[in-house]
N, C-alpha and C positions, 0 to 999 in steps of 0.2 A: 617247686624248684625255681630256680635262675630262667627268667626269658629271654632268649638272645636270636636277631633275625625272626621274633615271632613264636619261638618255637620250646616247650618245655622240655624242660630235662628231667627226664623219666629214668634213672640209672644208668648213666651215659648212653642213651639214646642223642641230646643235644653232642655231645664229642661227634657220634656218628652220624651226625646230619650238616655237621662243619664239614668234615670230611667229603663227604657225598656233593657238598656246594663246592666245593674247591674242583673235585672232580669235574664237576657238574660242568666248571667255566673253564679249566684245562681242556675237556671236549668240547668244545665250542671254539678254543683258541686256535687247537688242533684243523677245527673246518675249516674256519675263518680263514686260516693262514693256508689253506687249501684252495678255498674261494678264488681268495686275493693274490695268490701268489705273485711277489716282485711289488705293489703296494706302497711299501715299505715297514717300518721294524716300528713304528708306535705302537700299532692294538698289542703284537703281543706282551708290549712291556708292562701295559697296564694289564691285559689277562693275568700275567703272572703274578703281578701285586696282587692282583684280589686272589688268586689261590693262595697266594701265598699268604694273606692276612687272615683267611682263612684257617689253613692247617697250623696258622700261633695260635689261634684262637682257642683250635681242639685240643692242641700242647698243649698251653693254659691250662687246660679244665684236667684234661690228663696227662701227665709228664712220658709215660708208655707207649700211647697211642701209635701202635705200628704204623699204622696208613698215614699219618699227617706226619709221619717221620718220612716215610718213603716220601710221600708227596714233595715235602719242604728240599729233601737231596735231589728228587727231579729237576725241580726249576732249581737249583744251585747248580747243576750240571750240566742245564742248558745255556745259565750264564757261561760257568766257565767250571774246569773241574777244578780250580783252585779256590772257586768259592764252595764247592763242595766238600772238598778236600778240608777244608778250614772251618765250616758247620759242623765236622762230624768227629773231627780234632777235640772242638770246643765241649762236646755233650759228654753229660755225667758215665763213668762207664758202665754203671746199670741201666743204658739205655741203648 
């Protein structure tokens, strides 16, 4: 299979280990922002990039992929709910 982050794709095993990274730095973003609180609003801007680059990535590989759907509406939601609102406008209705 395709290598991507190191990692083969064994029958979307790679979808679910995108997934799981994105995860992975949303809980971290989560502490971080627990840590620091008051800080200020960079880390989580960039946290959210990379999940969010992340769960396109899983998109990518699979157009269904529930979790890097839900994932991609979270951080749209935390932006604003009209960038959520307007992600989910946009997708195909079989999805």
């Amino acid at each position: 299979g395709e290598a991507a982050i190191g990692i083969e794709d064994e029958g979307g095993a790679l979808e679910d280990e995108l997934v799981l990274a994105a995860e992975l730095v949303e809980i971290d973003h989560r502490q971080t922002a627990l840590d620091d609180a008051g800080d200020g609003d960079v880390e989580p801007l960039l946290d959210d990039a990379a999940a969010e680059g992340f769960y396109q990535q899983a998109l990518r590989r699979d157009p269904g992929n529930g979790s890097a759907l839900r994932g991609l509406v979270n951080i749209y939601q935390r932006q604003s709910p009209e960038n959520a609102l307007a992600y989910l406008s946009g997708l195909p209705r079989s999805q």
